[in-house]
Every structure is written in C-alpha cells, then in structure tokens.
C-alpha positions in Angstrom: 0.1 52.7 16.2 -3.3 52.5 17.1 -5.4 50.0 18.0 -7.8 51.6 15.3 -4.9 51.5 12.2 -4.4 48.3 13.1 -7.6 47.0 12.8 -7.5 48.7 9.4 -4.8 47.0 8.2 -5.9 43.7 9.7 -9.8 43.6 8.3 -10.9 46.5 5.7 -13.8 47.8 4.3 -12.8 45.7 1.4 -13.0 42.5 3.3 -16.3 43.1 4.7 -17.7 44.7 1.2 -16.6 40.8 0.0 -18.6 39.5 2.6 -21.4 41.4 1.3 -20.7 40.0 -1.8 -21.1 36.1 -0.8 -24.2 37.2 0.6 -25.6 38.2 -2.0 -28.7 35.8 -2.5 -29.9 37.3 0.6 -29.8 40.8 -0.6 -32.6 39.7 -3.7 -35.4 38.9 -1.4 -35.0 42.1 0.3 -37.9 44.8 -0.7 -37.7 47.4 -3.0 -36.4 50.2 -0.4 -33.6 48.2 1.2 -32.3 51.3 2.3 -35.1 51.5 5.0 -34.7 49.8 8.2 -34.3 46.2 7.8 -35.8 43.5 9.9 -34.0 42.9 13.2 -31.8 45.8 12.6 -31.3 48.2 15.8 -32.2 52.1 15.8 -28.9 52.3 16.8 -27.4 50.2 13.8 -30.1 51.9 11.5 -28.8 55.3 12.8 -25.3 54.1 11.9 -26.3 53.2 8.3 -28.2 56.3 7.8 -25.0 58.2 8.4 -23.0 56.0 6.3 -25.5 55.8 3.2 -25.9 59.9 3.3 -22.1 60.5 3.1 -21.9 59.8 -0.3 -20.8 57.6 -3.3 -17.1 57.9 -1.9 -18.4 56.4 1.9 -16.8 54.0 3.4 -16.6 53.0 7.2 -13.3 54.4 8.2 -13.8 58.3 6.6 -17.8 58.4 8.0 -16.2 57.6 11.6 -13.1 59.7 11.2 -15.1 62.4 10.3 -17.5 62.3 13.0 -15.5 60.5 16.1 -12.4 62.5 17.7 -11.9 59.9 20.5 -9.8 56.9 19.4 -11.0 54.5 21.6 -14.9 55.3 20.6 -13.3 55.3 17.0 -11.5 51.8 17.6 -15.4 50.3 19.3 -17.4 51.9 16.7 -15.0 50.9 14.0 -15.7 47.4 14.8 -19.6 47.6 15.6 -20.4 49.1 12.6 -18.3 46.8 10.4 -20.1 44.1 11.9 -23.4 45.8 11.0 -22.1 46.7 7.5 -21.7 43.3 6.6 -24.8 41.5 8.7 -27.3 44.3 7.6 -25.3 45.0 3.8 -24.8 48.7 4.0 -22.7 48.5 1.0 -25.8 47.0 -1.3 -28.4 49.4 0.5 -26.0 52.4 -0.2 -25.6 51.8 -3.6 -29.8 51.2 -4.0 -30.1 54.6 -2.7 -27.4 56.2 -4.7 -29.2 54.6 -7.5 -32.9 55.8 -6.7 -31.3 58.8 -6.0 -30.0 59.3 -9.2 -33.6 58.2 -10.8 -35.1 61.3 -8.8 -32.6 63.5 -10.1 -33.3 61.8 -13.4 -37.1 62.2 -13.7 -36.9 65.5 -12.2 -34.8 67.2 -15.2 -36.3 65.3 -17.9 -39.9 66.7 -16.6 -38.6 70.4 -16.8 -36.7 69.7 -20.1 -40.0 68.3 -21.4 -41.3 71.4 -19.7 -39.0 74.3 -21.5 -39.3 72.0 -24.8 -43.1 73.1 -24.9 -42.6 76.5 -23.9 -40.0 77.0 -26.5 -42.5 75.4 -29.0 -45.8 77.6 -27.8 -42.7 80.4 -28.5 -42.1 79.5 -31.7 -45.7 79.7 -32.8 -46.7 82.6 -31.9 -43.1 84.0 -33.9 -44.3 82.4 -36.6 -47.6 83.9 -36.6 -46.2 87.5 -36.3 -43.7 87.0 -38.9 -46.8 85.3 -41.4 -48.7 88.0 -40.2 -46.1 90.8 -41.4 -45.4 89.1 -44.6 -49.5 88.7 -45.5 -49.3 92.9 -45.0 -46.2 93.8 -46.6 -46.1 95.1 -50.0 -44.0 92.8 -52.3 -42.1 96.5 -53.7 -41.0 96.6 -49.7 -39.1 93.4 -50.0 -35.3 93.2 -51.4 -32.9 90.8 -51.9 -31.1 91.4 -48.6 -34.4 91.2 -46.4 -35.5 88.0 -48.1 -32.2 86.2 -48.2 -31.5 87.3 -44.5 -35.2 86.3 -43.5 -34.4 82.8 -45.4 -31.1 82.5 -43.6 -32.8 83.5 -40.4 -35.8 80.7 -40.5 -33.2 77.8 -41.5 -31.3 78.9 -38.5 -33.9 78.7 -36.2 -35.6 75.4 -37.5 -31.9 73.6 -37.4 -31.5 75.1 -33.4 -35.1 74.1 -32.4 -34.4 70.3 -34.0 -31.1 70.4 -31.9 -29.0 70.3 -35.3 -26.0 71.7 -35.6 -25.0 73.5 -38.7 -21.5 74.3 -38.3 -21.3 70.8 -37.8 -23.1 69.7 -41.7 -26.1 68.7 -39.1 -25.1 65.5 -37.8 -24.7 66.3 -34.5 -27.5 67.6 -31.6 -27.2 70.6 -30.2 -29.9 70.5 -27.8 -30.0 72.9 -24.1 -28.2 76.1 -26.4 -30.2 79.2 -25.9 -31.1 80.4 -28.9 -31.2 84.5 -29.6 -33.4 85.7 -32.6 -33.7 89.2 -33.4 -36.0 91.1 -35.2 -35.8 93.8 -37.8 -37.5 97.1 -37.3 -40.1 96.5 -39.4 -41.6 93.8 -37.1 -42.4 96.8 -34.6 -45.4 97.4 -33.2 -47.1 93.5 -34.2 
C-alpha cells in the first residue's frame, strides 16, 4: 500500500471539507469573489486552487491530483500540501461560489436570449396577423366556406394557446413554452 492510500484512509477530503466547515465565520468576511486569490495565499497554492475549482462540481483533492500526477511520491507531497491549503485557504467554499456564479452566468445568459426569441416571435406574430387582416379586409364573403372559416378559427386558437405557452391537449393548464411552433398557410395567402 502506498504511502498515498494511506493517507487517504487516515485524513480525507471529508475531514478537511469539516474543517472548512468550523471555519466558517471566516469564510463571511471574505469579498464577493472569494474565488480570486486570497490574502496571504501563494501563486503556487492559488495555482493549486485554480486547478481544483475548474475540475468541476464532482472535484475533490484526490481525482484533481490523480489525474494530473503520475509519480507517487509527488502524488503523496502534493496530496498533503494541497490538503493543508484546502482547508487554510477554504477551497471547498470558494469552489462552490464559483460553481454558483457560474451558474448565474449561464442563468442570465439564456434568460437574455429567451427574452430575445420571445420578441422576435412576437414582432412575427404581428406582421402574420396583419397579412391574414389584410387578406380577410379583401376577400369577398361568397369566397369564404364553412371549412376555410372553421379551419382559420381552429388555426388562430392554436396559435394564441402556443404563443401563451398553453397546452391544449393538456385542457390548458400546463406551459408549453421553448416548442417551435409550425403554421402553414393556405394558397390563397399567396402573393401578400
């Protein structure tokens, strides 16, 4: 067994993510961005938590080193030094603030384009409606039929209940919203 495994089993991620637990009073008066280098804190132990923060919400001390560090003995020293940063510097609080702002990016970001396609879909949707009031203002009323009116009725409902996100094969209590919707026209809306 290796020096490294047992160090695992004798002092864990766990233990030191409980340590910075206890320290937790310290963590508050940090600044917004704790994730940026922190007072007193090495380039060298920065370095270290800027590979551990950017492996992901699954990180954890052991799988960032065994996934960069071949050597067992390096393994074993940096195993040690970085659990000792970890818990003096709280990687496990600063990782979890940038997952977090992280998220909030990703957050903003597709609520702007939603916001976005929701007023290109509208501008969309009224110029259709012109078109269709414009070919219903020039339309003899001996042109129209049962089947074109009902259809054209059907059609508009549909639409309306997609655009509001309401679902009618559900009796409309349930959104529907990101479907594409797919409206076709009838020939006699050619040429408008």
């Amino acid at each position: 067994m290796s020096n490294f495994d047992s160090n695992q089993e004798n002092i864990s991620d766990e233990k030191a993510a409980s340590v910075d637990n206890e320290n937790q009073s310290d963590i508050e008066i940090m600044p917004f961005f704790t994730w940026e280098q922190q007072k007193g804190e090495s380039a060298l132990a920065f370095s270290a938590f800027c590979t551990f923060r950017d492996f992901g919400h699954n990180r954890n001390i052991k799988k960032v080193l065994l996934s960069i560090e071949r050597d067992t003995t390096k393994l074993n020293r940096k195993y040690n030094t970085w659990r000792n940063w970890s818990t003096q510097f709280h990687w496990n609080k600063r990782a979890a603030d940038y997952d977090k702002y992280l998220d909030r990016l990703r957050l903003t970001e597709r609520r702007k384009t939603i916001e976005s396609r929701e007023e290109a879909h509208k501008q969309i949707t009224e110029k259709m409606l012109f078109v269709v009031s414009k070919k219903l203002d020039s339309m003899n009323p001996d042109e129209l039929n049962q089947t074109n009116v009902s259809e054209w009725v059907k059609t508009a409902i549909h639409t309306e209940r997609e655009i509001l996100g309401i679902n009618s094969e559900e009796g409309g209590n349930k959104q529907n919203r990101g479907k594409q919707i797919e409206i076709n026209f009838d020939t006699d809306f050619q040429g408008l």
